[in-house]
N, C-alpha and C positions, 0 to 999 in steps of 0.2 A: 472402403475400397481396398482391392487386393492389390497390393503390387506385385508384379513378374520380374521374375530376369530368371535369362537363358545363358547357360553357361557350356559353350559348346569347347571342349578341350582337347579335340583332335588335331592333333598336327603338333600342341606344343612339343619343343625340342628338350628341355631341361626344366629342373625342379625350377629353379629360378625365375624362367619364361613361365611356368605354372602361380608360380604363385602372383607372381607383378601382373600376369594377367586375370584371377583371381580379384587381384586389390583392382584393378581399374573398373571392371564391371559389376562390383558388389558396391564399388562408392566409397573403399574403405580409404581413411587417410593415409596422406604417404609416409607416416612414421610406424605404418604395419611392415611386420618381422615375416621374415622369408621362409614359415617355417607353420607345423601345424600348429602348434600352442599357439604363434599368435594369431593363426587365422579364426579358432576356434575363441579368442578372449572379442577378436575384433567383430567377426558376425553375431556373438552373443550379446555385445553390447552395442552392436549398431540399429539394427532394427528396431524400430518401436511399433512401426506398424504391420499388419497382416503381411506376409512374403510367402511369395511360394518358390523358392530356386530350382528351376529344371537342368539337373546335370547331363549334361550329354557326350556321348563316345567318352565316358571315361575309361574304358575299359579296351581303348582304340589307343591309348597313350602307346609310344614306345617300348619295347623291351626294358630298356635301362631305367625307367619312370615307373617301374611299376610296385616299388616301395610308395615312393611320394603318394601316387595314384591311392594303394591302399591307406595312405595317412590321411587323403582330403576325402576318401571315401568312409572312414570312418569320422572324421571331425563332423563333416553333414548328416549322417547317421545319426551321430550322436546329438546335433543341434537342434534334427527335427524330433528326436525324443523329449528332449529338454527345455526347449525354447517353445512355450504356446503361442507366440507369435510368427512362426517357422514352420512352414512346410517344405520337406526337400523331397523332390524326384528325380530318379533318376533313369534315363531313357538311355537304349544302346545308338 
């Protein structure tokens, strides 16, 4: 069985709000770091089973977010290369 989750990231207001929202919908513990490295150590080693993460409006982020944006855009890039348990799409 696949699991889904939807990550709809429109409207967040800071990297901050980005990431802690991030961790609460991915499942990840609350001793993940605010930041890409630990997003990308924490979804790499959290999954065990089949996932397909739907990113969405990431590219609706704020002006000011739009490093971060590029950082968790590349972290999932890079997880669904890496991770064969890991599918990531990403939807406008």
């Amino acid at each position: 069985m696949v699991k889904k989750i939807v990550l709809d990231l429109q409207g967040l207001p800071s990297e901050r709000a980005l990431y802690e929202y991030l961790r609460e919908r991915l499942g990840i513990p609350e001793y993940h770091g605010h930041n890409a490295s630990a997003l990308w150590d924490a979804v790499y080693l959290w999954f065990e089973q089949p996932t397909v993460i739907e990113v969405e409006n990431l590219d609706k982020l704020p002006a000011p977010m739009k490093t971060a944006g590029d950082r968790v855009r590349s972290v999932f890039q890079r997880l669904d290369q890496e991770d064969p348990s890991l599918r990531v799409v990403f939807r406008p």
